[in-house]
N, C-alpha and C positions, 0 to 999 in steps of 0.2 A: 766598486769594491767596498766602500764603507759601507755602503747600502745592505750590502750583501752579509758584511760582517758585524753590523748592529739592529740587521732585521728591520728595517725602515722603508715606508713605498717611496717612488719619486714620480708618482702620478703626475702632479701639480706642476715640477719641472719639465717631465714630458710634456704635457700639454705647452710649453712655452717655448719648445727646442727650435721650431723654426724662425719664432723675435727674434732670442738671443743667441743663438749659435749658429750663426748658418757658416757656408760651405769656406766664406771667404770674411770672418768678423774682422771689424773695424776697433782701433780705440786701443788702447793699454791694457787692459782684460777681456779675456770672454768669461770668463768662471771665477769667482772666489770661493773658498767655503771657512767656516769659523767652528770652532767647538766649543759649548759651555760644557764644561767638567764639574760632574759634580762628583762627592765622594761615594767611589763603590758602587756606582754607577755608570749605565749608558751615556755617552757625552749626547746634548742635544746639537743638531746640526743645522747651523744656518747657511746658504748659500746667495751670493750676491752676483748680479747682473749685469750685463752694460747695458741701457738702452740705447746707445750710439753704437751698438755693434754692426748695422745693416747701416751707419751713417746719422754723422749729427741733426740733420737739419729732418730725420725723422722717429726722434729721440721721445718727444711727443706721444705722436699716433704709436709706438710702439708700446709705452707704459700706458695708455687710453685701451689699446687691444689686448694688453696683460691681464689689466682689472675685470674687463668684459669677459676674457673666456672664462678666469676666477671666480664669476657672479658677482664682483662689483660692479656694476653693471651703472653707477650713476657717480660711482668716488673719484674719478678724475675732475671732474666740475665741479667739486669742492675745494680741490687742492689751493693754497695760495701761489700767485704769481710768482714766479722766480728766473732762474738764467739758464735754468737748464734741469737736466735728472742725470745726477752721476749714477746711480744703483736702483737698481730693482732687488729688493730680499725676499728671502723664504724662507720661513720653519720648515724642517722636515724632519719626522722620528716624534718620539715622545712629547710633546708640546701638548697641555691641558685646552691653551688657543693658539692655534697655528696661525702663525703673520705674517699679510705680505705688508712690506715696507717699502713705501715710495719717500727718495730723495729728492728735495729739490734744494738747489746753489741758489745761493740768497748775495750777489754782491754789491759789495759798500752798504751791508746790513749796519743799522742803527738800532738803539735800544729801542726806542720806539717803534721801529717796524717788528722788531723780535719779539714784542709783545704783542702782537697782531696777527701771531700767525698761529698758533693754536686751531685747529676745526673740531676738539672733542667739543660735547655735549658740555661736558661735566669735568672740563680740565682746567690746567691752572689761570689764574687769573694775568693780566698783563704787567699788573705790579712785579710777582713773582718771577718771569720772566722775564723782566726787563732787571730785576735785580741782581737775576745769576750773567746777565750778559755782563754787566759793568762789572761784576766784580770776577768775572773768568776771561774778559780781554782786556779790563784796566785801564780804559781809555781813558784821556784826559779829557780837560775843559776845551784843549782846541782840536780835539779829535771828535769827528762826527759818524763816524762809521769804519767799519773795518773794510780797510785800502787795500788791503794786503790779501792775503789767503781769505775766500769766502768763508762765510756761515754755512750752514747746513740744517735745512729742518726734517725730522724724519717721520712720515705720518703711517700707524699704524692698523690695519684693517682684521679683523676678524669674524664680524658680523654683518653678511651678504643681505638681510633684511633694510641696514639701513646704510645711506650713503656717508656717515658722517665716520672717520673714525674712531679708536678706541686708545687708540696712543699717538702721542708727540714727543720729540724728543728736539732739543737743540744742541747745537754741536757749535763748538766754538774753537777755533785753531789755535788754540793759547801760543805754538810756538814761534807762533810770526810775529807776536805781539807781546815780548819779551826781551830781555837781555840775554839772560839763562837761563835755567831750569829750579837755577834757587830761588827764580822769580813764580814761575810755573809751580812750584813745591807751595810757596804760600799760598797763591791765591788757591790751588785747587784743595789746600788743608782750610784754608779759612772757609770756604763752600763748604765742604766735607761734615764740620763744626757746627755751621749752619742747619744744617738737615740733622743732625743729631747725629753721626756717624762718626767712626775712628779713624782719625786722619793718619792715623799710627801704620796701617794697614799699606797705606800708600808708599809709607819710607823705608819699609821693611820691602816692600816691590821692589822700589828702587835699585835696593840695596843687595837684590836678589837679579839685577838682570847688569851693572855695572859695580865698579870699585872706584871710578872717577868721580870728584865732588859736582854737586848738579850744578855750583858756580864757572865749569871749566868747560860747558857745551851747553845747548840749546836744542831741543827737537827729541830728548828724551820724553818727555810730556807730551804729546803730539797734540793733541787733543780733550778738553774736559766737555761734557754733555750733563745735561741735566732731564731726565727722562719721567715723565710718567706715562703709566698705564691707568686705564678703567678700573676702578675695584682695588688697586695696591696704592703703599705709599709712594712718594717720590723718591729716584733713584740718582746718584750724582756716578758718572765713570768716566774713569782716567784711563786716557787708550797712551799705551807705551810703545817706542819705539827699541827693537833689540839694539838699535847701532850695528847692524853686523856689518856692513860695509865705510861705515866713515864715520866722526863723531862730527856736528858740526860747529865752528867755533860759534864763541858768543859773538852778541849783535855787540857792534862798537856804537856809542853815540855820538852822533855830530854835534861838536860844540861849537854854536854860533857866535861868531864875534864881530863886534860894529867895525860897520868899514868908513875910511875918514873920506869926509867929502871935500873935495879940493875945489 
């Protein structure tokens, strides 16, 4: 139906109907899709995958046979090591580079592994991304990695000539690794700050999808990424949650206190 109503092929998702969608799919989704809107214009359309749709344990060879029929023909054997692929993505419709996007779960990711996972050519350095990890999950001194909700790295293809991608993207579950959302608010404005961008933009979302103060729940912020592409600047995106079904309370913290030894 979108297809139909914004003039868009879905060639590309054809070609992948029998990975991801078969008779009997597996897993929490078979289909997503997402809109970038832009003004006065055609929304562009992205859609996401399950590679675990035909089954986990062949989640693998599934995103390996995606890349292949796409003429990525060599970008699965770049990808870095991780715990799995929650999504397969796809541009479809007006995109100047249409991208497939391989996820890979990265758990009990460390700064230091998160700066190692980059495969562009020409992307950012491991400083830089070991900087937006620490300062988008907050870890402390006796925290070593994210325990909780994985990382997520997203590696971008567009150019079937060469195996290496064209984007990375890191993704960091700010809400697991918070109290609330007034905690989530900072850190993703002081990133925001960082890149040169208006964190202002963010509070006015906010303030546009609830009326509750972001100290009174946690999981409004789901998510901060720090994204580049080949050729553009760095992008920083805060993925929201509407709350339609539950707010959830804040984290309480456990106050440790000495026990007396008898």
């Amino acid at each position: 139906t979108m297809a139909r109503r914004w003039h868009f092929a879905t060639d590309v998702l054809d070609e992948l109907q029998d990975l991801f969608l078969p008779d009997d799919p597996r897993g929490p989704l078979a289909l997503w899709c997402a809109l970038e809107l832009r003004p006065g214009g055609t929304p562009k359309v992205k859609v996401y995958l399950n590679p675990a749709a035909r089954g986990e344990e062949r989640s693998a060879a599934t995103v390996r046979e995606a890349l292949h029929r796409l003429g990525h023909r060599q970008a699965y054997d770049g990808l870095p090591r991780g715990a799995g692929h929650p999504f397969l993505a796809l541009d479809l419709g007006d995109w100047a580079e249409p991208r497939v996007k391989v996820y890979v779960r990265h758990d009990n990711l460390t700064a230091g592994q998160a700066g190692r996972l980059s495969r562009m050519d020409s992307g950012p350095g491991p400083a830089a991304v070991e900087g937006f990890f620490r300062a988008a999950a907050g870890l402390g001194p006796d925290t070593t990695g994210l325990g909780r909700r994985p990382g997520l790295s997203c590696h971008s293809f567009t150019d079937t000539r060469t195996a290496r991608p064209s984007g990375f993207t890191l993704h960091i579950p700010v809400r697991d690794y918070v109290r609330h959302d007034g905690e989530a608010l900072a850190r993703a404005s002081r990133v925001l700050r960082h890149h040169g961008m208006d964190a202002s933009v963010l509070e006015r979302a906010l303030a546009a999808l609830t009326e509750r103060r972001p100290e009174d729940g946690v999981g409004l912020i789901a998510y901060l990424a720090l994204a580049h592409q080949r050729n553009q600047a760095p992008r920083v995106t805060a993925y929201l949650s509407s709350e339609a079904y539950a707010v959830r309370p804040p984290a309480v913290e456990t106050v440790r206190r000495p026990v007396p030894v008898s």
